[in-house]
C-alpha positions in Angstrom: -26.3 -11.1 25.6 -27.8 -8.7 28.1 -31.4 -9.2 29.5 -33.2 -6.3 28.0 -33.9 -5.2 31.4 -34.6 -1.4 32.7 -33.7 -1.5 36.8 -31.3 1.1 36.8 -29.7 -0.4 39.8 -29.1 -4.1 37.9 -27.8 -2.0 34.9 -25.6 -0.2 37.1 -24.6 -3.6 39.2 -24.0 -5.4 35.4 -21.8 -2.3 34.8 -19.7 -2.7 38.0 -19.3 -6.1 37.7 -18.2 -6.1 34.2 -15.6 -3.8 34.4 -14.3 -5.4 37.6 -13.6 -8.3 35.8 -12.2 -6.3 33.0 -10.0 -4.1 34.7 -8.4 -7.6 36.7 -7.9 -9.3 33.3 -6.1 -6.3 32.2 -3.9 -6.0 35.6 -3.5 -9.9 35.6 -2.1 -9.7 32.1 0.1 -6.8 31.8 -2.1 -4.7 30.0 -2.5 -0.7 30.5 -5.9 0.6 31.2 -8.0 1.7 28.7 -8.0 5.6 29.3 -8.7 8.8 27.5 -4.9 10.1 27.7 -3.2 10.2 24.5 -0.7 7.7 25.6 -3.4 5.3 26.6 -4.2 2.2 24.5 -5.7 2.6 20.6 -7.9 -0.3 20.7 -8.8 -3.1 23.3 -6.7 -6.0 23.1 -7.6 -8.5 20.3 -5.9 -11.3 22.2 -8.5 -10.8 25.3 -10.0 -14.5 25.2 -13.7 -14.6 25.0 -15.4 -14.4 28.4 -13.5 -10.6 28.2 -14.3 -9.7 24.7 -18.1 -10.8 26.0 -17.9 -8.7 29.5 -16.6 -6.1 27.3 -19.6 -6.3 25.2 -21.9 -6.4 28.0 -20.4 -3.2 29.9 -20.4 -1.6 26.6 -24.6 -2.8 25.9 -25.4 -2.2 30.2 -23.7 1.3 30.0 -25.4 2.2 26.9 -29.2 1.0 27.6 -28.8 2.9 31.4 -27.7 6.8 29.7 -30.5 5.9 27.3 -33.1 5.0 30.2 -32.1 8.4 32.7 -31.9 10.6 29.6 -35.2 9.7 28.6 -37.2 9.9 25.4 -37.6 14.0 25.3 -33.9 15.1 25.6 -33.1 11.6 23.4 -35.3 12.3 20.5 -34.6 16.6 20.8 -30.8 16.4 21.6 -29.3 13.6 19.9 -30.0 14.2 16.2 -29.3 18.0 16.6 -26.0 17.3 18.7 -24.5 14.5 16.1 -24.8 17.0 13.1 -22.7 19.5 14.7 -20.8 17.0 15.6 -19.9 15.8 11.8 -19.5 19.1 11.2 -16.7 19.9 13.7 -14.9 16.6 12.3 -15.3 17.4 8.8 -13.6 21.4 9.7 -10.8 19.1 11.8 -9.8 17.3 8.7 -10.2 20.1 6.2 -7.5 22.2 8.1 -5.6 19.2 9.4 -6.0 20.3 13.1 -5.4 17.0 14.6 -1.4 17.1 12.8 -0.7 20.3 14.0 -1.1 19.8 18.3 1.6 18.8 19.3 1.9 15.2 21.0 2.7 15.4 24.8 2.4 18.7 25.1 -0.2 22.0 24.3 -1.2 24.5 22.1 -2.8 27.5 22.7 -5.9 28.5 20.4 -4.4 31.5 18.9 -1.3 29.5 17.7 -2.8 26.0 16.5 -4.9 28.8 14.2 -1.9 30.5 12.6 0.0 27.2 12.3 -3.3 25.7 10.1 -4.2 29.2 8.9 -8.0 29.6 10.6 -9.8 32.0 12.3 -9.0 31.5 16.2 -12.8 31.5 17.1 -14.2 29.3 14.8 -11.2 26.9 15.7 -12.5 27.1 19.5 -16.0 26.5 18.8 -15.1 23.6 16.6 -12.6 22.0 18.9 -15.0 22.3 22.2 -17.7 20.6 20.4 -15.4 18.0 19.5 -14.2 17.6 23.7 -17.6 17.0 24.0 -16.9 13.6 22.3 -13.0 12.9 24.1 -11.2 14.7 20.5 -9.0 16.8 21.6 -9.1 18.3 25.6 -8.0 21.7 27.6 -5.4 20.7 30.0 -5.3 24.6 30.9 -7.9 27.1 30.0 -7.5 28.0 26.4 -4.8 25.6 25.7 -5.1 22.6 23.6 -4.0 18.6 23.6 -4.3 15.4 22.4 -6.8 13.0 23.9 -6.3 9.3 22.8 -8.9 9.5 20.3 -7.2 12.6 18.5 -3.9 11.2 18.4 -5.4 8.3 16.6 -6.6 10.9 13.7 -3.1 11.5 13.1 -3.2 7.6 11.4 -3.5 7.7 8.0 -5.9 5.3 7.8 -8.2 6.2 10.4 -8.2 9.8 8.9 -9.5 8.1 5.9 -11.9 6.2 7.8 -13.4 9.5 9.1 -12.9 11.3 5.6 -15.5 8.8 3.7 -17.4 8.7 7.2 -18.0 12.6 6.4 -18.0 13.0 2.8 -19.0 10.1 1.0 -21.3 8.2 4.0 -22.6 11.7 5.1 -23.5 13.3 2.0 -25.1 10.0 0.5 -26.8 9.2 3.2 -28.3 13.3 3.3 -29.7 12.9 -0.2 -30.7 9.3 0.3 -35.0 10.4 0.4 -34.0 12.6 -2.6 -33.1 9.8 -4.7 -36.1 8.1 -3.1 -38.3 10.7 -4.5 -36.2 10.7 -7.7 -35.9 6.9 -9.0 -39.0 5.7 -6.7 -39.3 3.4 -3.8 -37.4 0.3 -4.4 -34.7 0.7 -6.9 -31.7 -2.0 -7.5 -29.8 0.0 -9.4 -26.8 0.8 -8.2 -26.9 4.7 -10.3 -30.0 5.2 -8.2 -28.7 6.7 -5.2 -28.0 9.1 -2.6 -24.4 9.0 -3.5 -24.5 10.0 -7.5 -27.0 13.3 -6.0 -24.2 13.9 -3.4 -21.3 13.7 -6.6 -23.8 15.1 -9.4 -22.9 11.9 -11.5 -25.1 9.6 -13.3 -22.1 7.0 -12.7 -22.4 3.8 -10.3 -19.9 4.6 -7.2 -17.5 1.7 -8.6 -17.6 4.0 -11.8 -17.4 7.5 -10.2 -14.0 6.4 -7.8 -12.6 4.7 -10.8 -12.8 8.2 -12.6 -11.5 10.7 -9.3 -8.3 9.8 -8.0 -8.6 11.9 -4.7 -12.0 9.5 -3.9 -10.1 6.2 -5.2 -7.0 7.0 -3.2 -8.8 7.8 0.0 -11.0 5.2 -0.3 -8.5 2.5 -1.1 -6.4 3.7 1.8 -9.4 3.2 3.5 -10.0 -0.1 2.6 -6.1 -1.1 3.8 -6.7 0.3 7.0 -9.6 -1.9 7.5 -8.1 -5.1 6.4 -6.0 -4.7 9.3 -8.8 -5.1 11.9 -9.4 -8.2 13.4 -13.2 -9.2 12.8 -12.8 -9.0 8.6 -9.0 -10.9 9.1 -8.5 -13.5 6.5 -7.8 -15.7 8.9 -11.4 -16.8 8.9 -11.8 -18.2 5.8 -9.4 -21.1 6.9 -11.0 -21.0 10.4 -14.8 -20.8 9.3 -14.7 -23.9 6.8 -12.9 -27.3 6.4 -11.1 -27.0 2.9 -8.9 -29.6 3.5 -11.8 -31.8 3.5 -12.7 -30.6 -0.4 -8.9 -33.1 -1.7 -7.7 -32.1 -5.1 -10.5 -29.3 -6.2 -10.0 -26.7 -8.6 -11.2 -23.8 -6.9 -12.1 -19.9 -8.5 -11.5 -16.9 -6.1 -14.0 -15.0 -7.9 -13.4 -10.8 -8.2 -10.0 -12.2 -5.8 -8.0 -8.7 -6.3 -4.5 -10.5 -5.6 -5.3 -13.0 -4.3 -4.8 -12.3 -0.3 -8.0 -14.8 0.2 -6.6 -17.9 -1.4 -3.5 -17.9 0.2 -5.4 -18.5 3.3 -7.3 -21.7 0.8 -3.9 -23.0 -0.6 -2.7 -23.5 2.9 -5.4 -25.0 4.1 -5.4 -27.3 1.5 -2.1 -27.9 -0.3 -4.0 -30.4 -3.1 -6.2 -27.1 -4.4 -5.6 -25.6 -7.6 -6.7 -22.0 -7.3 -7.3 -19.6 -10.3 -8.1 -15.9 -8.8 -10.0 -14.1 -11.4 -10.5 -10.3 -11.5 -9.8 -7.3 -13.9 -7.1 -6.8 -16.1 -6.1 -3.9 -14.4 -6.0 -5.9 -10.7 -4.5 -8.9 -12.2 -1.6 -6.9 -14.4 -0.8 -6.1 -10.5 -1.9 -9.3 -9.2 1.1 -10.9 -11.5 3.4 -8.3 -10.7 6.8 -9.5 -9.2 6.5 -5.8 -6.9 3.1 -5.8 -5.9 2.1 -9.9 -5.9 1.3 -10.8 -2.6 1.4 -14.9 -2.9 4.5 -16.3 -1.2 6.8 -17.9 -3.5 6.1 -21.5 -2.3 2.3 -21.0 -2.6 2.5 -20.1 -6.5 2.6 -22.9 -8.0 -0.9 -23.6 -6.5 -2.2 -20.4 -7.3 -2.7 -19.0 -11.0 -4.5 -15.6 -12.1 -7.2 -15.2 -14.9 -8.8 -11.9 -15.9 -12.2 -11.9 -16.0 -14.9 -9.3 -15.1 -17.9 -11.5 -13.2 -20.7 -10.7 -15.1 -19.6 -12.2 -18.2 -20.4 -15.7 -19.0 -17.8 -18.0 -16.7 -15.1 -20.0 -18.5 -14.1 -22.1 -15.5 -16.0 -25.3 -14.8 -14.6 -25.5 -11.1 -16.1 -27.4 -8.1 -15.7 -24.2 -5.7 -16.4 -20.7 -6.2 -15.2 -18.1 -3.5 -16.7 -15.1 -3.2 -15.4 -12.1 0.0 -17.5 -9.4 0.5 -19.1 -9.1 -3.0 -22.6 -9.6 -2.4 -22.8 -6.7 0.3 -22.2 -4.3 -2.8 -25.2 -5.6 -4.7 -29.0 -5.6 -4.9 -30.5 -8.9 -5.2 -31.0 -8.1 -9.2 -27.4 -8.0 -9.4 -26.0 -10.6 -7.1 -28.2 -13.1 -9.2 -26.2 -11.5 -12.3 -23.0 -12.6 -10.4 -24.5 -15.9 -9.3 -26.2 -17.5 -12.4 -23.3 -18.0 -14.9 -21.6 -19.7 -12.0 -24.7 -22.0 -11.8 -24.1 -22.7 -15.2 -20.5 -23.8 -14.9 -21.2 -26.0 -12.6 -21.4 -29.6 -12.1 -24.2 -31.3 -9.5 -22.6 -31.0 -6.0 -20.2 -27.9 -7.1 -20.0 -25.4 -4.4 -20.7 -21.7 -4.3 -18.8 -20.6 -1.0 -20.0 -16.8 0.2 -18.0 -14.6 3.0 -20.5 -11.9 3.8 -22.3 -11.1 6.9 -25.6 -12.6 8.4 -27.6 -9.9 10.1 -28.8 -10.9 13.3 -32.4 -11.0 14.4 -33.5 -7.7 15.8 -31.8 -7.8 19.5 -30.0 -11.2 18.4 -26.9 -9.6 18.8 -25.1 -8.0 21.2 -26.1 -4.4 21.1 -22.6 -3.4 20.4 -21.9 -5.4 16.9 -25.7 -5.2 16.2 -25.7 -1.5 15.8 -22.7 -1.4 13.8 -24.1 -4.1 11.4 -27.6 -2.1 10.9 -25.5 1.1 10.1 -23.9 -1.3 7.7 -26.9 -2.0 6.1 -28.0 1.1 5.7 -24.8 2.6 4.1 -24.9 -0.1 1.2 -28.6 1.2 0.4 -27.2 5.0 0.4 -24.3 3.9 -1.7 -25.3 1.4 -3.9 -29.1 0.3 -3.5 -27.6 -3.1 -1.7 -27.9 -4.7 1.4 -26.2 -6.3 4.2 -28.8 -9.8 4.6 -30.1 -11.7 7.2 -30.5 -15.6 6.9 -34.4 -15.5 5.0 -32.9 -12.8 2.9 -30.0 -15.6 1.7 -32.3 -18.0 1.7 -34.4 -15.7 -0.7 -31.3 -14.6 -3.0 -30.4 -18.4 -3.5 -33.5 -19.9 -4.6 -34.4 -16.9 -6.5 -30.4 -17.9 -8.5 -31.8 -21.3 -9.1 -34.0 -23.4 -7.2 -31.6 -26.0 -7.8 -29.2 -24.2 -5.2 -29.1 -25.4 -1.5 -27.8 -23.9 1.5 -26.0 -26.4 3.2 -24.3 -24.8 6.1 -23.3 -21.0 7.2 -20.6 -20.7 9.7 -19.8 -18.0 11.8 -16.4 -18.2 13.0 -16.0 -16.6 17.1 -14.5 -13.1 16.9 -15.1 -12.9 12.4 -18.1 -10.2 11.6 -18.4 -12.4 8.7 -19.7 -16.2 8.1 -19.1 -18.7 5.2 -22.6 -19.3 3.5 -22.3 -22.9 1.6 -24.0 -23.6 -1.2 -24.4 -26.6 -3.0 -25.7 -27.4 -6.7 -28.2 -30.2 -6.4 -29.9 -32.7 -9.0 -33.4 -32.7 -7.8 -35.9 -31.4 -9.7 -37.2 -28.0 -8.1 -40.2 -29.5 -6.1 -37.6 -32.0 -4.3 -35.7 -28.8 -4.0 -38.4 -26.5 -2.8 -39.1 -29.0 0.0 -36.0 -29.7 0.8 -35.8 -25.6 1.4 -38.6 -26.0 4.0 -36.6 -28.4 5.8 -32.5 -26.7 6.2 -32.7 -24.5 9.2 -28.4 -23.6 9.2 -27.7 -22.6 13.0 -25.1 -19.9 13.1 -22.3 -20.2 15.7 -22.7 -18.0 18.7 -22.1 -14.2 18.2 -21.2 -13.9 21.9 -17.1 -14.4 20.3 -17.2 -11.5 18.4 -14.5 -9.0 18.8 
């Protein structure tokens, strides 16, 4: 992580270095360039090894803290707020009109044509698209003619339109009205029909409720939701690397709100002698069991059965694990101890609860990179849903506050995952044993510096 120093001249020496050693590795290995041309390289490579991924990070945090430092607080605090609205604004119009699909690749456009082809008037369409260059979307080779840049080419994906769709509808307009439901339901609220995003939708619905009901939101949103499976810090590939289930033996184990069951694969081959039950709604299980949508590999099925069952109902599995992915990030604590506590009372003395979900980093325990993305994180559960992404007291909290019986007994961070494995274990003391047993587990995370 970066010493948080501000000598332009080390900045601009950590920068230099950095990308020397970046630019080499990509030489040495065969690897184009990153570059803005619309040919150029989507993402940086996920195979870099770690010492790369890290100089990466660096560059990226040097780079960053040294335009912050020579732009200074006036233009910073004036500029940046005013200049990032317009700039939501020009990618909502880009999307609405479906600007990026209509330049051609390889080639240009001129402004008056690109409007006829999407049906806009010419000079809005120019304003729009050169407030976008401003940010590498789109460029003028020519005067007045238009191409692709690498970033606008990528808008073309489905799934990184949908990315920037709920980025500027749902995320944006929650987010806008997010001191209006403040002001509304009062400072505080856990409910999850509290917030910004049922003023932005005019619903008195929960979000889970509203895109249930609107098939244009579900559909975008689900698409969105594939596209970021696909990335490699949420890959499910962690949950065999961030914990030793082979070591659990013959365990009947309950994928809990488990969708189809993508997670347990990754269990079941870890450890052949598991029985696994995923257990979701009807609707996802119907699927889930469906020959043309079931996603379990035929010689994994006879480990792995399916059970509907909605989570906040009383839990008719006595299991010794319980997996949860990315649940708890959707909930308040008032509502994650909903989810945890008929677990807790299906279980046994040393059962496990196993939680994927991210650990927020002390502030500036991170690099800067992957600790702004995690804050904004945070921030968009409370717009959306009143929840939280936590840090390791706030676990701690939401634990003991389930039962006092509950003990943390490791969280894992696997290198290059944005998430870690939180285990819990049920213990038999009574809850001063346990309260003092609290005082005493300090879990050390693994390094962050891994991180993709």
């Amino acid at each position: 992580m970066l010493t948080k120093t501000e000598d332009l001249e080390q900045l601009a020496e950590t920068c230099l270095a950095t990308a020397k050693a970046i630019k080499e590795h990509l030489a040495a290995n065969g690897k184009p360039q990153m570059t803005f041309d619309q040919n150029g390289p989507p993402n940086f490579p996920d195979d870099a090894p770690p010492n790369i991924q890290y100089a990466r990070l660096t560059l990226r945090e040097a780079a960053q803290r040294l335009a912050d430092l020579v732009t200074g607080p006036e233009e910073s605090v004036g500029f940046y707020p005013y200049q990032v609205n317009l700039d939501l604004c020009a990618y909502r119009y880009a999307l609405k009109f479906n600007i990026a699909p209509a330049v051609p690749l390889n080639d240009s456009i001129s402004y008056a044509d690109l409007a006829a082809k999407c049906k806009v008037d010419a000079g809005q369409l120019k304003q729009v698209l050169r407030q976008l260059m401003m940010t590498h979307f789109f460029h003028e080779p020519t005067p007045g003619m238009v191409a692709h840049t690498a970033a606008s080419k990528h808008l073309t994906h489905g799934g990184a339109r949908s990315w920037m769709q709920y980025s500027t509808t749902d995320t944006l307009g929650s987010a806008f009205h997010y001191l209006d439901a403040i002001e509304k339901w009062g400072h505080g609220s856990q409910e999850h029909d509290q917030c910004g995003l049922q003023i932005h939708y005019g619903t008195d619905k929960s979000m889970y409720e509203y895109y249930e009901e609107n098939e244009e939101v579900r559909t975008n949103f689900s698409d969105l939701l594939t596209y970021a499976s696909t990335m490699a810090a949420v890959s499910n590939t962690f949950i065999a690397a961030g914990y030793d289930w082979a070591s659990l033996g013959e365990v009947t184990i309950v994928d809990v709100a488990g969708s189809r069951g993508h997670s347990s694969v990754e269990i079941a081959r870890s450890n052949p002698k598991a029985k696994i039950i995923v257990q979701d709604l009807p609707k996802i299980i119907d699927r889930a069991r469906n020959p043309k949508t079931c996603v379990i590999p035929r010689e994994l099925q006879p480990q792995i059965t399916f059970m509907a069952h909605n989570f906040w109902d009383e839990q008719p599995v006595s299991a010794d694990v319980y997996f949860l992915r990315l649940i708890m990030h959707d909930w308040s604590d008032k509502y994650c101890i909903k989810i945890l506590r008929p677990l807790v009372k299906a279980m046994k003395p040393g059962g496990r609860i196993i939680i994927m979900d991210e650990i927020l980093p002390p502030v500036g325990g991170a690099p800067q990179p992957i600790e702004r993305f995690m804050r904004a994180q945070d921030l968009h559960m409370a717009v959306l849903t009143n929840a939280k992404e936590r840090d390791h007291e706030q676990w701690q909290y939401l634990i003991h506050a389930t039962d006092p019986r509950l003990i943390i007994k490791s969280m894992t961070l696997p290198p290059g995952s944005a998430m870690a494995l939180i285990e819990v274990v049920l213990a038999e003391e009574t809850n001063g044993d346990v309260d003092d047993k609290m005082k005493e587990i300090q879990p050390q995370l693994e390094p962050v510096s891994g991180v993709a």
